[in-house]
C-alpha positions as CSV (number, residue, x, y, z in Angstrom):
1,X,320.7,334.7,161.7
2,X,317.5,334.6,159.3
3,X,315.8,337.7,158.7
4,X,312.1,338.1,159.1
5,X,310.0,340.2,156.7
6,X,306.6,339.9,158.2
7,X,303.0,341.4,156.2
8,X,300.3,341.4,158.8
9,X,296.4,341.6,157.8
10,X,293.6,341.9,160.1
11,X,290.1,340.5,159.0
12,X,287.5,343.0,160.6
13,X,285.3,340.2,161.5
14,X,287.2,337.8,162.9
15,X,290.7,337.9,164.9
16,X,292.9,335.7,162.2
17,X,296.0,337.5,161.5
18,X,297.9,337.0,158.3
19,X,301.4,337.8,158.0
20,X,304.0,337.6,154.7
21,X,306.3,334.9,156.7
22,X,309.6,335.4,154.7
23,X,312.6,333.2,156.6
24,X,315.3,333.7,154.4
25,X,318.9,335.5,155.0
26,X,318.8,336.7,151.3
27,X,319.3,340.1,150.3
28,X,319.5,339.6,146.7
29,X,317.6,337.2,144.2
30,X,314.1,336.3,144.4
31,X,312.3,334.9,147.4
32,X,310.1,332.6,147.7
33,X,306.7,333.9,149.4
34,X,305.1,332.0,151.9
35,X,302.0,334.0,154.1
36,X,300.7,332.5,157.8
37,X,297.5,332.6,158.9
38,X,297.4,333.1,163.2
39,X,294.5,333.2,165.4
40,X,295.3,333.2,169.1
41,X,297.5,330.1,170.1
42,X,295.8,327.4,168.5
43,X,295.5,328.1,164.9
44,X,299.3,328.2,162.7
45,X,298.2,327.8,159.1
46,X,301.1,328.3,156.4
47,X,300.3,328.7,152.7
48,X,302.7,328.8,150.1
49,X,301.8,331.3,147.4
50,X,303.9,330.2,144.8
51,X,305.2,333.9,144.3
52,X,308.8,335.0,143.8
53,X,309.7,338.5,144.7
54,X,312.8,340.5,145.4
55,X,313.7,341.4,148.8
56,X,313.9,344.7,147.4
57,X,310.2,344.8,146.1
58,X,309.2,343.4,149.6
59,X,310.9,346.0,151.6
60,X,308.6,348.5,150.2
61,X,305.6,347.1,151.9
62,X,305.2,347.9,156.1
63,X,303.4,345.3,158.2
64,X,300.4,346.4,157.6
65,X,299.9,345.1,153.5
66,X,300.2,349.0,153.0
67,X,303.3,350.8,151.0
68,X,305.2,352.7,152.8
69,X,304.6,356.2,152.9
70,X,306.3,358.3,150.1
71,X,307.1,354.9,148.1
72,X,305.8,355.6,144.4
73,X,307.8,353.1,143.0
74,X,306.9,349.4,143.6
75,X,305.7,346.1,142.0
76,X,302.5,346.3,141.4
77,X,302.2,342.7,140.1
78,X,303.8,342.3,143.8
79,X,300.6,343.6,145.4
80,X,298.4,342.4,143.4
81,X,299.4,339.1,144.0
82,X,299.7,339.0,147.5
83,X,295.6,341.2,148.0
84,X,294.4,338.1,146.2
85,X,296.1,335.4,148.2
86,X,295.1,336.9,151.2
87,X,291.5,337.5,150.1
88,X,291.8,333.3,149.3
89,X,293.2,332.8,152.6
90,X,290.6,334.6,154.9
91,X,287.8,332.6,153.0
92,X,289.3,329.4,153.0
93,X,289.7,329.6,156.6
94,X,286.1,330.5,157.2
95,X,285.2,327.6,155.0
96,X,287.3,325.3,157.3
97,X,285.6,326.7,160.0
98,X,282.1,326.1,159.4
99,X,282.9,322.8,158.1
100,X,284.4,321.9,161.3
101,X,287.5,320.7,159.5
102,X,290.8,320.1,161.0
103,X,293.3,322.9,161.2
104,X,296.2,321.5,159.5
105,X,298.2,323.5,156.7
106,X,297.7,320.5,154.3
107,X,293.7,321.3,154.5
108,X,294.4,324.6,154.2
109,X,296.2,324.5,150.8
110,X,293.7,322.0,149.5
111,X,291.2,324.7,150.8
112,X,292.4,327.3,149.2
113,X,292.9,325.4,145.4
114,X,289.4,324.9,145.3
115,X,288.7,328.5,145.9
116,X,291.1,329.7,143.1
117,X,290.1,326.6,140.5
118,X,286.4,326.4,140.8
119,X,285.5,324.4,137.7
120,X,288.3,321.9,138.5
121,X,286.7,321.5,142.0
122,X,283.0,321.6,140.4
123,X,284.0,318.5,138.0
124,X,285.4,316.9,140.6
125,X,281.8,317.1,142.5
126,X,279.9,316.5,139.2
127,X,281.7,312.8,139.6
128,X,280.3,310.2,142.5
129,X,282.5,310.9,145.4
130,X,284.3,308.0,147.4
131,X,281.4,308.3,150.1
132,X,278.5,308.4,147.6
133,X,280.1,305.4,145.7
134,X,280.6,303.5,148.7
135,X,277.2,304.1,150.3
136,X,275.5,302.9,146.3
137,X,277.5,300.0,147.0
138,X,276.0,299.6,150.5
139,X,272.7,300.1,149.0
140,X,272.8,297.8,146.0
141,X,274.2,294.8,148.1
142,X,271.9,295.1,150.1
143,X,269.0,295.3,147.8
144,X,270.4,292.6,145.7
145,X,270.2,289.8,149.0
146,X,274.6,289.5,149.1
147,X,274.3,290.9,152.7
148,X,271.6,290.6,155.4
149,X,270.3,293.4,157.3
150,X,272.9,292.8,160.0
151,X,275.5,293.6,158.2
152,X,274.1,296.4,156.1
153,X,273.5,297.8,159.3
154,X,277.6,297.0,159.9
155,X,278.5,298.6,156.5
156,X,276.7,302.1,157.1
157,X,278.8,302.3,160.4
158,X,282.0,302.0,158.0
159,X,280.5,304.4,156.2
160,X,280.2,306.7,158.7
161,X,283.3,306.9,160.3
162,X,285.0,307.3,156.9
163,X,282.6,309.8,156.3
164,X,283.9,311.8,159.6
165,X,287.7,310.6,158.6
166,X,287.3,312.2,155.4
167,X,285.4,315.3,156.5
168,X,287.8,315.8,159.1
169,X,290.9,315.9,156.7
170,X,289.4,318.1,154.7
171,X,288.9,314.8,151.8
172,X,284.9,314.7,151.9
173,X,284.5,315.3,147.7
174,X,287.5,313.0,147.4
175,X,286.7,310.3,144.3
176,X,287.2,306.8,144.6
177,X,290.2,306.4,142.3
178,X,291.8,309.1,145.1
179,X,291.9,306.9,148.3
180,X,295.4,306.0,148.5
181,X,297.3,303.1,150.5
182,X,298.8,305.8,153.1
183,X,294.6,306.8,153.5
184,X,294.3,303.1,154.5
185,X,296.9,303.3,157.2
186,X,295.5,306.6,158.1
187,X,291.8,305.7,158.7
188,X,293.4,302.3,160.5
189,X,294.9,304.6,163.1
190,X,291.4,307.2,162.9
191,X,288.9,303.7,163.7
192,X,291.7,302.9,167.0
193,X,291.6,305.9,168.6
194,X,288.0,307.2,167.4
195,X,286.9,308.5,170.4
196,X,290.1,311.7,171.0
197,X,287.7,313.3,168.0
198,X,284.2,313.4,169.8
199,X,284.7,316.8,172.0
200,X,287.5,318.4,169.1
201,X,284.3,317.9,166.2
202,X,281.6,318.4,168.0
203,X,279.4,318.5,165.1
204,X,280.2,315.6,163.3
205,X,279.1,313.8,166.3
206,X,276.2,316.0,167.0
207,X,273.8,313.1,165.4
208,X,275.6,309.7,166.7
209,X,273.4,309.0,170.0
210,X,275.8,308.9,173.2
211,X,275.2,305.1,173.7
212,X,277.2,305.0,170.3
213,X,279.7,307.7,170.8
214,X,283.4,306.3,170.8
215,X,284.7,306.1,174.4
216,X,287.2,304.4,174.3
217,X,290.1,302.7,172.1
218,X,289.0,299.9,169.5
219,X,290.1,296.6,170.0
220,X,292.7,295.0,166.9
221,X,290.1,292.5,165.3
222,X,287.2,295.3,165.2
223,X,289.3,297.8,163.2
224,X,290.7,294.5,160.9
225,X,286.7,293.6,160.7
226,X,285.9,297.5,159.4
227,X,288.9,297.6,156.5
228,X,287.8,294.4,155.5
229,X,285.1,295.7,154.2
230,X,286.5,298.3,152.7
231,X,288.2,296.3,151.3
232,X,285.5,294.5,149.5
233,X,284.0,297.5,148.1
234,X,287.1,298.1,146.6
235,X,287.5,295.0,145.3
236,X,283.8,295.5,143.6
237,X,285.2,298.5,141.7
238,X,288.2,296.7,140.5
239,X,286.6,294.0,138.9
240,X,284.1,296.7,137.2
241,X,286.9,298.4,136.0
242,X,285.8,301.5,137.5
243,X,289.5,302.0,139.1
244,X,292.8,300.6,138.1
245,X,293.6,298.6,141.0
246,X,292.5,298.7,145.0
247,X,294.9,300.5,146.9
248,X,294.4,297.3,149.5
249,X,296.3,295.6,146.5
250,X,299.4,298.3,146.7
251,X,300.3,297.8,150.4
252,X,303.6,295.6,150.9
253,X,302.6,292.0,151.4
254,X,304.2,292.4,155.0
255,X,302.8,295.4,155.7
256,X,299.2,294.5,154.6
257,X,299.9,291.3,157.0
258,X,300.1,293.5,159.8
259,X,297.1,295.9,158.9
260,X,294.6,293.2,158.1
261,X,295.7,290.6,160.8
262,X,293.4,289.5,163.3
263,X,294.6,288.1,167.1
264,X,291.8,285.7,169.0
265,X,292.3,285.5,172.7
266,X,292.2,281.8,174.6
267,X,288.8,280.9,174.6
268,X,286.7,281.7,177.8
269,X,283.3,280.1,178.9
270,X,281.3,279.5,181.5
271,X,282.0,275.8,183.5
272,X,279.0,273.7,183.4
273,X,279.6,274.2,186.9
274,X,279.7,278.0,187.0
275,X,276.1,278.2,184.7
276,X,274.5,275.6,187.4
277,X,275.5,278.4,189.8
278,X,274.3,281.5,188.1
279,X,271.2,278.8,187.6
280,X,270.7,277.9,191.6
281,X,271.9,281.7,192.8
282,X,269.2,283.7,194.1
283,X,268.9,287.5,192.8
284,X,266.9,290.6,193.5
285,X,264.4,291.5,191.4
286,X,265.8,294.1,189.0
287,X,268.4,291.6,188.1
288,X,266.0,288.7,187.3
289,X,264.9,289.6,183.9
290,X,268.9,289.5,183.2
291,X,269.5,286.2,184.5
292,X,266.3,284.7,183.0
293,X,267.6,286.0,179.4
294,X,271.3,285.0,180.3
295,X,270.4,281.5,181.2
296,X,267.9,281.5,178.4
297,X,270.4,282.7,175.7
298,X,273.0,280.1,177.3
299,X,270.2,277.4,177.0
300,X,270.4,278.3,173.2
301,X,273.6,279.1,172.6
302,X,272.1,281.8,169.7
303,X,273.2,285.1,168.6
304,X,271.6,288.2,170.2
305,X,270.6,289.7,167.1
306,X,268.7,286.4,166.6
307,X,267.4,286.2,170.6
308,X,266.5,289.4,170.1
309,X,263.9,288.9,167.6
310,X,262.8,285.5,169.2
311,X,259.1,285.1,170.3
312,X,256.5,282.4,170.8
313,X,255.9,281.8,167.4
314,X,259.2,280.2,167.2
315,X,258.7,278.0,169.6
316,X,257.3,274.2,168.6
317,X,256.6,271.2,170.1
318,X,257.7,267.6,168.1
319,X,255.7,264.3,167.8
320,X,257.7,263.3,170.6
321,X,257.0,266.0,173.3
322,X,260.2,267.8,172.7
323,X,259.6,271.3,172.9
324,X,262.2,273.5,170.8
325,X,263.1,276.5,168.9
326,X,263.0,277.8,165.1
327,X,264.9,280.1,163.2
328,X,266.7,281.3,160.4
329,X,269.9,282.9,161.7
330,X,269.7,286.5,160.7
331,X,273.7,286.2,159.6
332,X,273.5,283.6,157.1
333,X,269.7,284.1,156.3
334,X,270.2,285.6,152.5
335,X,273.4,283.8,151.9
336,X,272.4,280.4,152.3
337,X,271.3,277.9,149.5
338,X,268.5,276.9,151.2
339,X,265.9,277.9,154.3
340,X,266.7,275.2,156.9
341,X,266.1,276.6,160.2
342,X,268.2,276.4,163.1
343,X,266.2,274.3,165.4
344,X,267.2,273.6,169.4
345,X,265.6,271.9,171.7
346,X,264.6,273.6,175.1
347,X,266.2,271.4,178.1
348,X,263.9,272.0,181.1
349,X,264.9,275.1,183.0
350,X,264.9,277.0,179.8
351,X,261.4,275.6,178.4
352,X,260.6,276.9,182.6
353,X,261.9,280.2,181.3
354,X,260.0,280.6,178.4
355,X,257.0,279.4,179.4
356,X,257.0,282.4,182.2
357,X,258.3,285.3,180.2
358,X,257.3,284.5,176.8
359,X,260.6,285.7,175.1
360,X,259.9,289.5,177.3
361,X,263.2,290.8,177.7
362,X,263.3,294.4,177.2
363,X,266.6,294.7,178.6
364,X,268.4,293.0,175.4
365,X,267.1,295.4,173.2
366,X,269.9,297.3,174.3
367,X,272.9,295.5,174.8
368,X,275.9,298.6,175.3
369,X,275.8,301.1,177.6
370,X,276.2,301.4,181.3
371,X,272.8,300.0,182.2
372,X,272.4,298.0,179.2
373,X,271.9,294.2,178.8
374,X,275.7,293.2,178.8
375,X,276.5,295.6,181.8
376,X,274.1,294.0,183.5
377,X,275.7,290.6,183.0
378,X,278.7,291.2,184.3
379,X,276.7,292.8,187.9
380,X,274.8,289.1,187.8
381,X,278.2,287.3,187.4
382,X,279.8,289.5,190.0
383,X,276.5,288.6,192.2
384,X,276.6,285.0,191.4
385,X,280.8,285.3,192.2
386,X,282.3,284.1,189.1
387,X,285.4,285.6,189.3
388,X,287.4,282.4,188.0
389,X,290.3,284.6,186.0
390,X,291.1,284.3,182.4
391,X,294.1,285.5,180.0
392,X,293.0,288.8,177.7
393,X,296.0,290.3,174.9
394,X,296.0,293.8,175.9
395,X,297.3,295.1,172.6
396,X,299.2,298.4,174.4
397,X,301.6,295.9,176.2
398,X,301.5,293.8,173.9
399,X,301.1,291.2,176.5
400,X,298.2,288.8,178.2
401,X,296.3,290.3,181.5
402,X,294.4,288.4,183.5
403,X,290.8,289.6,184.7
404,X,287.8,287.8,186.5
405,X,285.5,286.5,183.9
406,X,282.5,288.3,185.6
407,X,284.3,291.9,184.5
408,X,284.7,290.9,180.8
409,X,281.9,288.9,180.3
410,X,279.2,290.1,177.2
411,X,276.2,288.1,175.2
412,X,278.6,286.7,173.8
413,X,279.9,284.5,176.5
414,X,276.1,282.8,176.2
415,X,277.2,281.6,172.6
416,X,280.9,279.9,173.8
417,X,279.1,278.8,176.8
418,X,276.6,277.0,174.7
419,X,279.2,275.9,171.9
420,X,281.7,274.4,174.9
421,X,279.3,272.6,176.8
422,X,277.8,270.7,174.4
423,X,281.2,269.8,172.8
424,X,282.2,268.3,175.7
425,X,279.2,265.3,175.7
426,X,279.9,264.2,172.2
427,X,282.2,261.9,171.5
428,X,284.6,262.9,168.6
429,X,283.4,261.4,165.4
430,X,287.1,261.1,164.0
431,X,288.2,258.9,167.1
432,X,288.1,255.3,166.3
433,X,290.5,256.1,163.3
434,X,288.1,255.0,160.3
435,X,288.1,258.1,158.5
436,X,290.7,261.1,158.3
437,X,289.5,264.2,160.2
438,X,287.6,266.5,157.9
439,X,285.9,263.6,156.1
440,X,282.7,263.8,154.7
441,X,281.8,260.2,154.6
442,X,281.2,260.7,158.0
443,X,278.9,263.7,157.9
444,X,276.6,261.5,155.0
445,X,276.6,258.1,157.1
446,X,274.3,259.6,160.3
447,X,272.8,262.5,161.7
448,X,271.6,263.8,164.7
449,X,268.0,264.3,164.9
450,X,266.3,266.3,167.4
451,X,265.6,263.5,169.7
452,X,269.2,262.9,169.7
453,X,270.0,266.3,169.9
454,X,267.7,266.7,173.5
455,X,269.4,263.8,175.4
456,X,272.4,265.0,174.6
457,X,271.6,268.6,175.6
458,X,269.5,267.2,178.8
459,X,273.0,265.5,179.5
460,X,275.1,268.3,179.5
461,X,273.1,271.2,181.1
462,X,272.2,268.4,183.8
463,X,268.6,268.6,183.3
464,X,265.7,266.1,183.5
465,X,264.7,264.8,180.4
466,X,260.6,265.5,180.0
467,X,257.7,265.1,177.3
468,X,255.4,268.4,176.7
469,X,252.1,268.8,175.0
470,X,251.3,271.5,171.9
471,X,250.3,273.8,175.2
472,X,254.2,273.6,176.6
473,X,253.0,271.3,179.7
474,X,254.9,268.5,181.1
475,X,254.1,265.0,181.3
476,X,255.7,262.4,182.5
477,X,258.7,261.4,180.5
């Protein structure tokens, strides 16, 4: 059987407990000292102290730190020794406390190193740390047109949850040159399953509105989208030399296969059918501003960040009487070579839409949540009875399950409507076999021009062709 010599503190403030934690059957020869720090049933912390002792020496001390009466001989190194560690360990536990940090004994030690090598840990801070390197990097990109507000906007969310990963590990002064590979695979799993830290940190979450709180478990390609670009900042110190090498760069090529892969479901859309339903369904009246956008957004086929910032001023009207759309996708807009605008006509019911909304959708401005805009489009689908089922990889199986397209469905499904119903009225380019697919003879012999462009969209959203004057009114056609 081990024997158990056990030192016991009390800090009059709080109700921690420390005890000299000693699990050793040795009666002779030093021993190595290890001390626990207890607070009711939750909190375990073990440090090791690094001191030897005798079992001897420690016999002279009772369980509470004191010597034992009438003992005037002991090691006064001994207690020395152990009064300071257990001065560290009481403030390095109220230091993990008010930072909110997690209560594992790896935090502790790192906790407790700082406390007894202060100008170690203060040239450590005098240096940028990973998070204030990262969010320059954020910053500078930004300012320098490589990424568009969009995804600036995507970049400060990594930055966030690392900042929370980090904080919660007890790593938030790590540097850059620190962030291991196993820190990859660790803030992989911390992205998943997100939302198991919202009620255990309160505080960390204490700013992140509750529309943006995680709730549940991320899906595969969102958490491949967020190391990715970590992954590029990383990359961006490498090439300044400001670190050896990425740690992306030190993960097994298998392994970094499976971390960084990506897995697209079978593509699902609405049937031309199923959108001349949603089109000819009657609603009530709180869900008419939803199936005006839906239809509208469908009619476009354009992003929502994009519809979102649509208004009249981007509508136009051609020498022809073709009444369309203009914009610079917000995506592409400061990586592009040039400012072409996306241009699309409007067939007839969505010209209809325009004209009696004017591009008022409040409801898209917020497009999560339980009443929010995509919410909403799966009660209209569910209203309008598309329920037509389709394949989804539910990564926990690790299999396809089948749901009705109406409880799935998102903005996005506007956008693969859009993309699959117009694919489906032109004829394939590559077909008569004069050019290999891929060719870009083809692409310089013809284009479509907006004329083209409207029969063919009049064709496959079944709508009338029409003329309209500069005041969106139809004539004849």
């Amino acid at each position: 059987m081990c024997n158990f010599i056990k030192f016991a503190q009390r800090n009059t403030e709080n109700m921690e407990r420390i005890i000299l934690y000693l699990r050793t059957p040795a009666k002779s020869g030093e021993i190595k000292v290890r001390l626990r720090l207890t607070e009711g049933r939750e909190v375990a912390l073990f440090h090791k102290t690094g001191i030897k002792a005798t079992a001897a020496d420690l016999a002279k001390f009772d369980i509470d730190g004191r010597l034992k009466q009438r003992v005037s001989v002991y090691n006064y190194e001994l207690a020395r020794s152990l009064e300071e560690e257990i001065r560290y360990m009481h403030e390095a536990y109220a230091n993990m406390k008010e930072k909110g940090l997690d209560m594992t004994s790896d935090i502790f030690e790192k906790e407790i190193a700082d406390l007894k090598n202060p100008k170690q840990a203060e040239r450590k801070a005098a240096g940028m740390t990973l998070l204030q390197r990262f969010e320059r990097f954020i910053d500078d990109s930004f300012r320098d047109g490589i990424i568009c507000e969009l995804r600036y906007k995507h970049y400060r969310a990594v930055l966030t949850k690392l900042h929370r990963y980090l904080t919660i590990n007890g790593m938030s002064q790590m540097a850059p040159a620190e962030f291991t590979e196993e820190n990859i695979l660790n803030f992989r799993l911390f992205i998943f399953d997100e939302y198991k830290y919202v009620d255990k940190y309160p505080k960390l979450y204490k700013e992140c509105n509750e529309r943006n709180k995680p709730k549940q478990r991320l899906n595969l390609n969102t958490v491949t989208t967020h190391l990715k670009k970590l992954q590029t900042f990383f990359n961006e110190l490498e090439s300044r030399d400001e670190i050896i090498k990425s740690p992306f760069r030190k993960i097994g090529t298998e392994r970094k296969k499976a971390v960084m892969r990506t897995m697209f479901d079978e593509p699902y859309f609405l049937y031309s059918a199923e959108l001349q339903k949603v089109l000819n369904t009657k609603v009530s009246e709180d869900l008419q501003e939803v199936k005006d956008a839906f239809l509208l957004q469908c009619a476009l086929g354009c992003r929502i960040g994009d519809f979102q910032s649509l208004s009249m001023e981007n509508v136009a009207v051609s020498p022809e009487g073709i009444a369309y759309i203009h914009y610079l996708p917000d995506k592409t807009r400061d990586g592009q070579e040039t400012n072409i605008e996306v241009q699309t006509p409007l067939v007839r019911f969505a010209l209809e839409i325009v004209k009696r909304t004017k591009f008022n959708f409040p409801i898209t401005k917020y497009p999560c949540g339980q009443s929010g805009y995509n919410a909403k489009i799966k009660t209209l689908l569910r209203v309008c009875k598309i329920d037509r089922k389709v394949p989804i990889y539910d990564d926990t199986i690790k299999d396809n399950t089948y749901k009705a397209i109406h409880d799935i469905a998102s903005s996005k499904l506007c956008r693969k409507t859009h993309v699959d119903i117009m694919n489906k009225v032109q004829v394939n380019m590559y077909a008569a076999g004069l050019h290999k697919e891929g060719s870009g003879a083809v692409t310089r012999y013809t284009k479509l021009e907006l004329k083209d462009r409207f029969a063919l969209m009049c064709t496959a959203f079944g709508q009338p062709s029409y003329k309209a004057d500069q005041n969106l009114k139809i004539r004849k056609a």
